[in-house]
C-alpha distance (Angstrom), angle and dihedral (degrees) to the residues before:
residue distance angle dihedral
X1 . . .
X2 3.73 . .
X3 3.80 97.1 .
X4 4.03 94.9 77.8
X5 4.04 101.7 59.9
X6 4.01 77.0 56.2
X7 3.64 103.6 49.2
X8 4.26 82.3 51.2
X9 3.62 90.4 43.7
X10 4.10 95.1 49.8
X11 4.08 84.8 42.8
X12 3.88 88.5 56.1
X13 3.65 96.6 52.0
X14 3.90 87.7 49.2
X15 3.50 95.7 48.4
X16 4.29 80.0 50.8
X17 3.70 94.3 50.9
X18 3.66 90.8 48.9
X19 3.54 90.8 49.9
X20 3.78 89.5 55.7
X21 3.25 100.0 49.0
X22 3.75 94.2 48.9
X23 3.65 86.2 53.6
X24 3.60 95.1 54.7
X25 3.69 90.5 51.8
X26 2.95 100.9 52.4
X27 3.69 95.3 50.5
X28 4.00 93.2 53.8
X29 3.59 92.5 46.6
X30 4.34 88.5 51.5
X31 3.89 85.3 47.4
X32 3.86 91.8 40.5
X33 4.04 83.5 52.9
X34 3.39 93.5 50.8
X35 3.58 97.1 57.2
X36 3.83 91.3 43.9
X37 3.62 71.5 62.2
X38 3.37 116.7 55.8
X39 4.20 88.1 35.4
X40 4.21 81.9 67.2
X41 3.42 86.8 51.0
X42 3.90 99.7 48.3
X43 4.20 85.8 36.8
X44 4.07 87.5 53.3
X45 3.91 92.9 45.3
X46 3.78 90.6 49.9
X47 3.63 91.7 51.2
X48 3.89 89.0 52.7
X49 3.47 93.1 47.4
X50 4.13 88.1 54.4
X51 3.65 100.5 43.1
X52 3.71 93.4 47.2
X53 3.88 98.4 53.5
């Protein structure tokens, strides 16, 4: 009857790598929003720039 304390144990460190890797996702897509971000910002500044000239 060893088998079961396994099975849990494997499902554990699945639910762990999942975790992980939803963490890192989620952290490139916030820095991949931010970027979107700041090239708006840079995009709407140029535009300024060239209408006002």
């Amino acid at each position: 009857m060893q088998p079961p304390p396994r099975k849990v144990k494997e499902s554990q460190q699945v639910k762990l790598l999942f975790s992980e890797q939803l963490s890192k996702l989620q952290m490139k897509q916030h820095q991949d929003t931010e970027l979107l971000e700041e090239i708006r910002y840079e995009n709407n500044n140029i535009l300024i720039l060239i209408i006002h000239k």
